[in-house]
N, C-alpha and C positions, 0 to 999 in steps of 0.2 A: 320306732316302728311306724311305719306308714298306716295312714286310717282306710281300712277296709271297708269298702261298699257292699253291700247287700242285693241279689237281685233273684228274680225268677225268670225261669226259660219253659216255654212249653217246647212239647216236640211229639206226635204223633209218634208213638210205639209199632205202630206193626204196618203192612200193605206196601205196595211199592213204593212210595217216597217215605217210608216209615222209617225210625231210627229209635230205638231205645237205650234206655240206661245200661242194661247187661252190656250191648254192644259197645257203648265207650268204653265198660269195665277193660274186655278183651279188648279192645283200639287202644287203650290209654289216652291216647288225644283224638279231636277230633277238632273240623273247622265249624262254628255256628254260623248258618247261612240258612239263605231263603226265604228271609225277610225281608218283606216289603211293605206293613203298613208303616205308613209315618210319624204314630208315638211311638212305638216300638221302636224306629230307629234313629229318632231324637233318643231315646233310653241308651240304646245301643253306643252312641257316641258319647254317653258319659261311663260307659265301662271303663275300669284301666284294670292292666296286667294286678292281680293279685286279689282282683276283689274275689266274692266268691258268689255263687248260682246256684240255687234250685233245681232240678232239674223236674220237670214235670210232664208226665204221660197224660195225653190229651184223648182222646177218643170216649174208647167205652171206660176207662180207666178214670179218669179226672183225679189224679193223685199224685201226691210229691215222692218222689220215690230216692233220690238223694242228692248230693253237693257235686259240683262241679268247683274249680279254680280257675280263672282268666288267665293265658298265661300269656296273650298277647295283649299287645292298645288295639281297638278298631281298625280296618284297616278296608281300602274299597277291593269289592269283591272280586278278585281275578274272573269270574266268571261269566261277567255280567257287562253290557257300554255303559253304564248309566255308574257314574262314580258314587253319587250317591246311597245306594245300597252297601251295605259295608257287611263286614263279617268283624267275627275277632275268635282264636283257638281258646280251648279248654281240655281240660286234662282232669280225667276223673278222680275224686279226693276219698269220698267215699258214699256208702248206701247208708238210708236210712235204717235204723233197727224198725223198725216197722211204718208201711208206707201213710201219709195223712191225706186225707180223700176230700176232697170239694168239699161233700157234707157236712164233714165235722169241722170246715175251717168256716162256712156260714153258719155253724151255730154259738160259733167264737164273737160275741159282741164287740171287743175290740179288731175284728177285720171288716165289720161293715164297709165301713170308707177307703176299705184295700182295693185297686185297680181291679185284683186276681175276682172280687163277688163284683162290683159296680161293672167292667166293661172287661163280659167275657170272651171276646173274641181279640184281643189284646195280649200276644205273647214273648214278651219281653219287658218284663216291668221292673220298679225297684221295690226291696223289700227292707221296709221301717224295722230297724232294729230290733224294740218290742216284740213286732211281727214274728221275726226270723228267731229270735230267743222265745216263742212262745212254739214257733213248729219245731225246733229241738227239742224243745222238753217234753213235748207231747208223743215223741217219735218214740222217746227212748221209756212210753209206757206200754 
């Protein structure tokens, strides 16, 4: 079995350039793009097909709302001249049993030194194991 990585995605849910979770529900797949800070896409280029993603509603929401699956490697952005910007597809895995919100993950003393509280303007990070097995089991309260 190949070793799965762990990551989070933000994504603005609503407004013109909006995209939410329900929506990849009914897409099934979709392409991640739009990124353009540069830890975000040093992150981005260590994705591979399989790992799996957070998906996270950014706005007024600030909450994890479910799992996506990588199902492609990175790849540069058909959209864009600059190769450097990449993308990579995901395909919806499933929703959380109920969503976990900013607040309750800063009062989680083991996420202090998580990217997601230290630098929040950063949407695409990885998520430390502990991490990621501590917002499932929270989810499913």
């Amino acid at each position: 079995m190949k070793n799965v990585n762990y990551w989070l995605a933000k994504q603005e849910p609503s407004g013109s350039r909006g995209y939410n979770f329900e929506t990849l529900k009914k897409d099934k797949t979709t392409i991640w793009d739009g990124v353009h800070n540069n830890l975000a896409l040093k992150h981005m280029r260590e994705i591979k097909k399989g790992d799996l993603v957070l998906f996270y509603h950014t706005g007024d929401e600030r909450q994890i709302v479910g799992i996506m699956e990588v199902i492609s490697d990175p790849y540069p952005n058909p959209k864009e001249d600059n190769k450097r910007f990449i993308v990579f597809d995901v395909k919806y895995k499933k929703s959380l049993k109920r969503p976990i919100t900013l607040d309750e993950m800063k009062k989680q003393k083991k996420f202090q030194n998580w990217e997601l509280i230290r630098i929040s303007r950063l949407s695409v990070m990885p998520v430390p194991q502990q991490i990621w097995d501590t917002i499932i089991d929270i989810s499913q309260n």
